[in-house]
C-alpha positions in Angstrom: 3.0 28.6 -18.0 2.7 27.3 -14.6 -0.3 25.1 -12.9 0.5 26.9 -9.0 0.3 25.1 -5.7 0.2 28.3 -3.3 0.4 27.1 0.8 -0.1 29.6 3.4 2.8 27.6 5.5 2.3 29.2 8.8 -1.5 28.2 8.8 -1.2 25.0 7.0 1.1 23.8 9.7 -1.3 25.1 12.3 -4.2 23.0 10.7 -1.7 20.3 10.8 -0.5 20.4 14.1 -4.1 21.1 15.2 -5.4 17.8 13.3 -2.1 16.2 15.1 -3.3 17.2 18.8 -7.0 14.7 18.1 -5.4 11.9 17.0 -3.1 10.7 20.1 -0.3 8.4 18.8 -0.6 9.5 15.4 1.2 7.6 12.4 1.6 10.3 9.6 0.9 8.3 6.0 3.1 9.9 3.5 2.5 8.2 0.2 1.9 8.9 -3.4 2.3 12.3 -4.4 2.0 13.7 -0.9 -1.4 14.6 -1.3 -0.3 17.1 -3.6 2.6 18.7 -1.1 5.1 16.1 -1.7 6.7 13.2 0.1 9.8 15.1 1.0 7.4 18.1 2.6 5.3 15.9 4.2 8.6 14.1 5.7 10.0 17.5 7.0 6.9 18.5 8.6 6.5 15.0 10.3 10.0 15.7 12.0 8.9 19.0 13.1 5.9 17.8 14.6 7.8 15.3 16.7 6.3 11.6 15.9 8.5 8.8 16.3 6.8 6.9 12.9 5.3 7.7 9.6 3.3 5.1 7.1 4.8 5.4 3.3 2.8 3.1 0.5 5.9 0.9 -0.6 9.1 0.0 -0.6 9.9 2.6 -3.2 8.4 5.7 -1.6 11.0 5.0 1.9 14.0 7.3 0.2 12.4 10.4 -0.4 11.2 10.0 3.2 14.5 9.5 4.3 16.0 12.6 3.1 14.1 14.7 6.2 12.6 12.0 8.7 15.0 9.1 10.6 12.2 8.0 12.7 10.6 4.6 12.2 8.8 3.9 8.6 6.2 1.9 8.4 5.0 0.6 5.0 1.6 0.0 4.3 2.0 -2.4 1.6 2.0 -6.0 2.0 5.0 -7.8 1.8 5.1 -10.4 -0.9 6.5 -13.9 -0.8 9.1 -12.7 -3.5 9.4 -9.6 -1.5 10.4 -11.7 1.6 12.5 -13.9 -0.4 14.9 -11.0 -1.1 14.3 -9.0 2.0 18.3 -8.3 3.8 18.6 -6.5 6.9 17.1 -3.4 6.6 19.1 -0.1 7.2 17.3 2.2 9.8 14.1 1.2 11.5 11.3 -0.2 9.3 8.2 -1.9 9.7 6.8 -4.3 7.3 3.4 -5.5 7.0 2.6 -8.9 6.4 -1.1 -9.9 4.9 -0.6 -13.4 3.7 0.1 -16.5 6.2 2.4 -18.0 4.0 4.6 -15.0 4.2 4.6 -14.7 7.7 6.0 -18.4 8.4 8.7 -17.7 5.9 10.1 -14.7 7.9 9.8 -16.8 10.9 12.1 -19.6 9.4 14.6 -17.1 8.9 15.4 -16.2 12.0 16.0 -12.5 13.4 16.1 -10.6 10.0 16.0 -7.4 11.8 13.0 -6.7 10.1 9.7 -5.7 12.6 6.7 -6.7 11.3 2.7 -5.8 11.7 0.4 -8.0 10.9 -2.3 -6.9 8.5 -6.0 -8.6 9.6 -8.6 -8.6 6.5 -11.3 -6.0 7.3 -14.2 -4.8 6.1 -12.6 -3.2 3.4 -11.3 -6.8 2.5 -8.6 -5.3 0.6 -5.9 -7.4 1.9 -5.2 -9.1 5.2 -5.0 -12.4 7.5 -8.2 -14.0 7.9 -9.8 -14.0 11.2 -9.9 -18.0 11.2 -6.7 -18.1 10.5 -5.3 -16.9 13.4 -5.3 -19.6 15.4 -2.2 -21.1 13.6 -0.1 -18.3 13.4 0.4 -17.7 17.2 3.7 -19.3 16.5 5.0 -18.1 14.3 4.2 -14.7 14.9 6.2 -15.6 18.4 9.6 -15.7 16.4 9.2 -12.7 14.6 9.8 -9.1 15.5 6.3 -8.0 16.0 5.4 -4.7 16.1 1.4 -4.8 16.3 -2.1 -5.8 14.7 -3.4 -3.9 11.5 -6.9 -3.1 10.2 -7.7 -0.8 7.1 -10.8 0.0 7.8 -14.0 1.7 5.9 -13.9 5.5 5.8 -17.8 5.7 5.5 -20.7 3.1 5.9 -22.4 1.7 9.4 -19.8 2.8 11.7 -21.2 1.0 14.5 -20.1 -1.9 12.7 -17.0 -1.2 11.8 -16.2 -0.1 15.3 -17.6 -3.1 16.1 -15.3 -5.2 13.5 -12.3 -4.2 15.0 -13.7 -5.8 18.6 -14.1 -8.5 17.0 -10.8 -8.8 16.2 -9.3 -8.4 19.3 -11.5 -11.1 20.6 -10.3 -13.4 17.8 -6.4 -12.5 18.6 -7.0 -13.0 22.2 -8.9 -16.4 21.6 -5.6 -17.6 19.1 -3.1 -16.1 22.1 -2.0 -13.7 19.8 -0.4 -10.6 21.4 -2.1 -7.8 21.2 -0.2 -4.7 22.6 -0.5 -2.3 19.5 -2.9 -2.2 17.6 -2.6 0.2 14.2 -5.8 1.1 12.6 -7.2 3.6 9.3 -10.1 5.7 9.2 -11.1 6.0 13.0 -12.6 9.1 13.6 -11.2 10.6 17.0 -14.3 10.2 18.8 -14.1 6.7 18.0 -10.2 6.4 18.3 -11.5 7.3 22.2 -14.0 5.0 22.4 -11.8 2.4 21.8 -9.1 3.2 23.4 -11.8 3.3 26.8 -12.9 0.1 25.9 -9.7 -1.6 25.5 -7.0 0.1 28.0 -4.2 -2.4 27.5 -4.0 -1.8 23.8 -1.9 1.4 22.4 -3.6 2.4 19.5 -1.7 4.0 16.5 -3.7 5.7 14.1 -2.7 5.9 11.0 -3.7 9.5 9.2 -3.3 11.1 6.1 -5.9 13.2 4.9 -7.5 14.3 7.6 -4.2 15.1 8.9 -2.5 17.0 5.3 -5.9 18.3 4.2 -7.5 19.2 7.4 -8.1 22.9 6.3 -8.4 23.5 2.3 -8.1 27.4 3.4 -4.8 26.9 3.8 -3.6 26.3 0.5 -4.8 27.2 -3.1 -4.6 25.3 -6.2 -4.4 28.0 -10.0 -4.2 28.0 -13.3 -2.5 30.7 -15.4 -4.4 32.1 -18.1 -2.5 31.2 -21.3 -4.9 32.9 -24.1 -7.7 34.5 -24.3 -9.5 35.0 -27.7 -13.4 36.0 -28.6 -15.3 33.2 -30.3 -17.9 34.2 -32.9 -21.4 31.7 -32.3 -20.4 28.0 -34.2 -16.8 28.2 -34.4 -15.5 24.9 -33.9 -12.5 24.6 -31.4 -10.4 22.0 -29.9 -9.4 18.7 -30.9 -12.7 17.3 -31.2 -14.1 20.6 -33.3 -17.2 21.3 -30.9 -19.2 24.4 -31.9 -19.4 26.9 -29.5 -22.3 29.4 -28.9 -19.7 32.3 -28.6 -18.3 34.1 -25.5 -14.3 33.8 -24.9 -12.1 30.5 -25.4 -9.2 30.2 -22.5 -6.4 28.3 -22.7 -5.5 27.8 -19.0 -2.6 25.8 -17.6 -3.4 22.5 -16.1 -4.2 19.5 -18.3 -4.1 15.9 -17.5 -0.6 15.9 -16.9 -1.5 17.5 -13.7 -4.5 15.3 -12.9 -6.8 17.7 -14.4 -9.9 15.9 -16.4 -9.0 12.7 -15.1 -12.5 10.9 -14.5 -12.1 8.3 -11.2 -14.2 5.3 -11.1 -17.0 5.0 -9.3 -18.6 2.1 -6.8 -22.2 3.1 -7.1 -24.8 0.7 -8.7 -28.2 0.3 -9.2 -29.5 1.2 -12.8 -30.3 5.0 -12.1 -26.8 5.2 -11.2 -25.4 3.3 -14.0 -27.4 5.3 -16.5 -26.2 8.9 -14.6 -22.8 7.4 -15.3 -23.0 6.8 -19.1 -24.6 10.7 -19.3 -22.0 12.4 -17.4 -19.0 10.2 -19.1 -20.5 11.0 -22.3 -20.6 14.8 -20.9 -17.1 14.6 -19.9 -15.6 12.9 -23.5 -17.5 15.4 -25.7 -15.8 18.0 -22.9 -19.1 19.4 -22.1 -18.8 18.9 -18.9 -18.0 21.5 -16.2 -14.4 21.8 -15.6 -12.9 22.2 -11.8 -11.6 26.0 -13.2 -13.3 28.9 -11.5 -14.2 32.5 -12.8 -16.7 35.0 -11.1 -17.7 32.7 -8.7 -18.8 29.9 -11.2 -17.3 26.8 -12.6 -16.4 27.3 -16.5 -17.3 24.3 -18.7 -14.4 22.6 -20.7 -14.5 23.9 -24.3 -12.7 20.7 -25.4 -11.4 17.8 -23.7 -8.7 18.3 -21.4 -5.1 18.2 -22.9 -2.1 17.3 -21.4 -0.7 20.6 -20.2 -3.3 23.1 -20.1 -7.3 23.4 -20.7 -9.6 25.2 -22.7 -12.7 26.5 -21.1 -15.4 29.1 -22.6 -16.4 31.8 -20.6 -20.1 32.4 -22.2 -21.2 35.7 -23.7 -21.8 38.5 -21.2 -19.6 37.3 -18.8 -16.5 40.1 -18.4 -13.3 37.5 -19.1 -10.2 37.5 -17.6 -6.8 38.6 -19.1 -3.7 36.6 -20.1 -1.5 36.5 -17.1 -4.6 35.9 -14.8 -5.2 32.7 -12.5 -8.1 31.2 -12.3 -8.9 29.3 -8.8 -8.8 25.4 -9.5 -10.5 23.0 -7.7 -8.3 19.4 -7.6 -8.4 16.5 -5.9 -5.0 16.6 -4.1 -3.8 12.8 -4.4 -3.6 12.8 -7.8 -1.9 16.1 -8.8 1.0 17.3 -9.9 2.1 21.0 -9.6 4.5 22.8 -12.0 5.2 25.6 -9.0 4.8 25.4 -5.3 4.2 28.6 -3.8 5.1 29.3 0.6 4.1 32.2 2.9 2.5 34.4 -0.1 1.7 37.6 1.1 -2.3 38.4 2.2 -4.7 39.9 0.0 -8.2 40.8 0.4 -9.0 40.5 -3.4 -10.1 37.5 -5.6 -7.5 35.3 -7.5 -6.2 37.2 -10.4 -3.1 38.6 -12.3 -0.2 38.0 -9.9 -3.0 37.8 -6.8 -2.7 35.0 -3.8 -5.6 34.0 -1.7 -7.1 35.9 1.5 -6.9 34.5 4.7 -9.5 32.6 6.4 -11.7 34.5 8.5 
């Protein structure tokens, strides 16, 4: 009963390595699950690659880094006042950020603390971070503490003119405030634009900070399956599952992979506008009564849920006329990586030409 992450290592890495090479300076972010791979792997692969820093989420996450990367760790995460309040010298090199003006004169009050610091500047995004006009009183204090650069989180999508444009702004602002400006660490930069500002500002090292277009840069390189668990005809209006929806025959699966895994899971979504709103309440609806399609894949289709998702495996209907598959078959999976969880984590499986199946691993990309 397993719910299979399989990784063609030698190609991943390549893809990896590849993504590595167009983004000069690069700051791996290894946080979460891994994007599915795991902190730990992530961490190992960092070291091989040879950066001198990776970006974890918090505090928390530093450990399992640890175990497999003694470069510098940068974490994302803003440090709180009653973070800073209990902050002792830290053991190894690590780099706090600091989004709040409050914190930052508190770490400059202490003294050396041994802690280096980057100071977060609110961005478009405006999820957290210093405000522009605020700058201009935190020249000093930022001159007593170990600083290791200017942050922005920026926007992955929207008018990227303008959010290009956002970070010169910034710069300006720093500048204006005498703020040092010799680093500056920045999110969601393509590398086109990474070299466009890099061209336009030649005294500032730019540290890009990368995760999935760095982890995830080819999805050919990995696979994601569910093992097939069950697989029983259905006469037309048997009711199945926990909510006893009717089915028009075929055959009920019981696959591995249920929301324990992050399968069914329904994300939130920022679009608006009453079209949207209304396509929302349908396709919530749609996913409750578990008549939506699930992210499980037979015969080169997507198999509808049978019943909602449950918490270790799933149970789909593959409709009448359609040739099933046996028990002890996988069934391709579809996932979004940063929010699941694997039960097996297969490396270097041998190379097949033939689809996903009983015992089968995936082809290589042409």
């Amino acid at each position: 009963m397993t719910f299979t992450l399989t990784i063609d290592e030698p190609r991943w890495e390549a893809s990896v390595r590849g993504a590595a090479e167009q983004f000069p300076a690069v700051v791996p972010v290894i946080k979460g699950n891994g994007y599915g791979f795991g902190r730990e792997r992530l961490a190992e692969l960092s070291t091989r690659l040879g950066v001198d820093t990776v970006a974890v989420g918090t505090e928390a996450e530093m450990a399992s880094v640890r175990t497999a990367f003694h470069g510098s760790i940068a974490v994302l995460g803003p440090m709180t006042m009653a973070e800073a309040l209990k902050a002792s010298r830290p053991a190894g090199s690590v780099i706090r950020t600091v989004a709040h003006a409050d914190v930052l004169r508190y770490l400059a009050d202490q003294g050396d603390t041994g802690i280096q610091v980057i100071l977060e500047l609110d961005s478009p995004v405006h999820r957290h971070g210093v405000q522009l006009t605020e700058l201009a009183g935190l020249a000093e204090p930022l001159s007593r503490v170990r600083l290791a650069g200017i942050a922005m989180h920026l926007p992955s999508g929207g008018d990227r003119q303008e959010v290009v444009q956002s970070v010169h702004r910034a710069i300006y602002e720093l500048r204006t405030a005498r703020v040092p400006v010799d680093t500056f660490w920045v999110s969601h930069l393509t590398a086109a634009e990474l070299t466009a500002l890099r061209a336009a500002e030649p005294g500032i090292t730019v540290r890009p900070r990368v995760g999935t277009g760095l982890w995830l840069a080819d999805r050919s390189t990995f696979k994601v399956t569910g093992t097939v668990l069950d697989a029983r005809t259905v006469p037309h209006r048997e009711a199945v599952g926990y909510r006893q929806r009717r089915m028009h025959g075929g055959t009920l699966l019981v696959v591995s992979g249920g929301t324990a895994h992050g399968i069914g899971l329904q994300a939130s979504s920022g679009r608006v506008g009453l079209k949207n709103i209304m396509k929302s309440v349908v396709q919530g609806a749609a996913h409750g009564a578990g008549w939506s399609p699930s992210p499980f894949r037979w015969a080169g289709k997507k198999l509808h849920y049978a019943d909602v998702a449950h918490m270790q495996v799933s149970m789909l209907i593959v409709p009448p006329g359609v040739k099933p598959p046996a028990v002890g078959d996988r069934l391709a999976c579809d996932v979004r990586m940063t929010v699941s969880t694997f039960d097996e984590v297969e490396m270097n499986p041998a190379r097949t030409g033939g689809a996903v199946g009983r015992g089968a691993t995936f082809p290589a990309a042409s």
